[in-house]
C-alpha positions in Angstrom: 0.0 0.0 0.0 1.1 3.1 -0.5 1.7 5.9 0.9 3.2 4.8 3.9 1.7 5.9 7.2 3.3 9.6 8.1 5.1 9.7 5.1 6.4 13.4 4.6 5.5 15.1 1.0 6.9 18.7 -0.1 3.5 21.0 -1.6 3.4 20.4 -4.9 4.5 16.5 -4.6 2.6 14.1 -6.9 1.2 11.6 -4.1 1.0 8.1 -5.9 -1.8 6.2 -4.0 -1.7 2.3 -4.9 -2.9 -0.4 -3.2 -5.0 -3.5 -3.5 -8.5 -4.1 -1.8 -9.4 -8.0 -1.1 -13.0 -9.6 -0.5 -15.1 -12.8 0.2 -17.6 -11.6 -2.4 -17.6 -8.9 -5.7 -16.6 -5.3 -3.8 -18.5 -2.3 -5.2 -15.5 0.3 -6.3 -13.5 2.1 -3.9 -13.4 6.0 -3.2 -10.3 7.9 -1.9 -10.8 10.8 -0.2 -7.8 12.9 1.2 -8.6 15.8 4.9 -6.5 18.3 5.4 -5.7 18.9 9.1 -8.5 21.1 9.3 -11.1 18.8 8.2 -11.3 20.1 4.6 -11.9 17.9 1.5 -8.4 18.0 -1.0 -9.7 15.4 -3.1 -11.8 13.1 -4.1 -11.6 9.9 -6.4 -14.1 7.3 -7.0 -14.2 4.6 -8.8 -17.2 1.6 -8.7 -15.5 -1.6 -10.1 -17.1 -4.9 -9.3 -14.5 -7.5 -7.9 -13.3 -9.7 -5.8 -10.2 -8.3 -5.5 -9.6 -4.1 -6.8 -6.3 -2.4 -7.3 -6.2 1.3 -6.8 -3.6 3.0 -8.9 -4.1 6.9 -8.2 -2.7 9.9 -7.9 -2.9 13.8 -6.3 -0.7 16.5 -6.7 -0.6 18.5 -3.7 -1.9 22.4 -3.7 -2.8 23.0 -0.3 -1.0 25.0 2.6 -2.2 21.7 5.2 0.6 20.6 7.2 -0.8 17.4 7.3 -3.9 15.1 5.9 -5.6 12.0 5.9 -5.6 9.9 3.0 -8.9 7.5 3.1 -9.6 4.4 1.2 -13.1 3.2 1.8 -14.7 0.0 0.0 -18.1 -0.6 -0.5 -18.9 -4.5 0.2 -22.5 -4.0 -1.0 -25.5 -2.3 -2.4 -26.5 -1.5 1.4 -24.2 1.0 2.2 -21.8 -1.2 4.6 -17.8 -0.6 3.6 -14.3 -1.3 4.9 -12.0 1.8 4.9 -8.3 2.3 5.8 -7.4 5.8 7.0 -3.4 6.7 6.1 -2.0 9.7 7.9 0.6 12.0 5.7 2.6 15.2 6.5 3.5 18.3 4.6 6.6 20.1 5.2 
């Protein structure tokens, strides 16, 4: 997975977010969402693939003044709203 957990980025960075999502049963897409320290939306990506297993291959490029965000990588497992999400914390110098 990647980024890495506190993993420092220079503004302006491009922030390559990869990973893979696994399930029992065909996911429903993924969304990335990345919170400034604030609690302010940077970005959002979705994407609604139906797998078993989904690889996320994105990528941000950095244009806030945060000193530090959240990177969040929710799956949906169904129709019904329920998802599994990983929160990643990054820093800003």
């Amino acid at each position: 997975c990647n980024p890495v957990a506190n993993q420092v980025y220079h503004h302006g960075d491009v922030i390559k977010i990869s990973g893979t999502v696994n399930g029992l049963e065909a996911m429903h897409g993924y969304r990335v969402y990345i919170i400034d320290n604030n609690g302010d939306s940077l970005c959002c990506i979705k994407n609604h693939t139906h797998a078993n297993s989904i690889t996320i291959d994105e990528s941000w490029i950095d244009s806030s003044s945060a000193s530090s965000a959240n990177i969040i990588v929710a799956s949906a497992i169904n129709h019904e709203g329920d998802e599994v999400k990983k929160v990643i914390p990054i820093k800003f110098q």
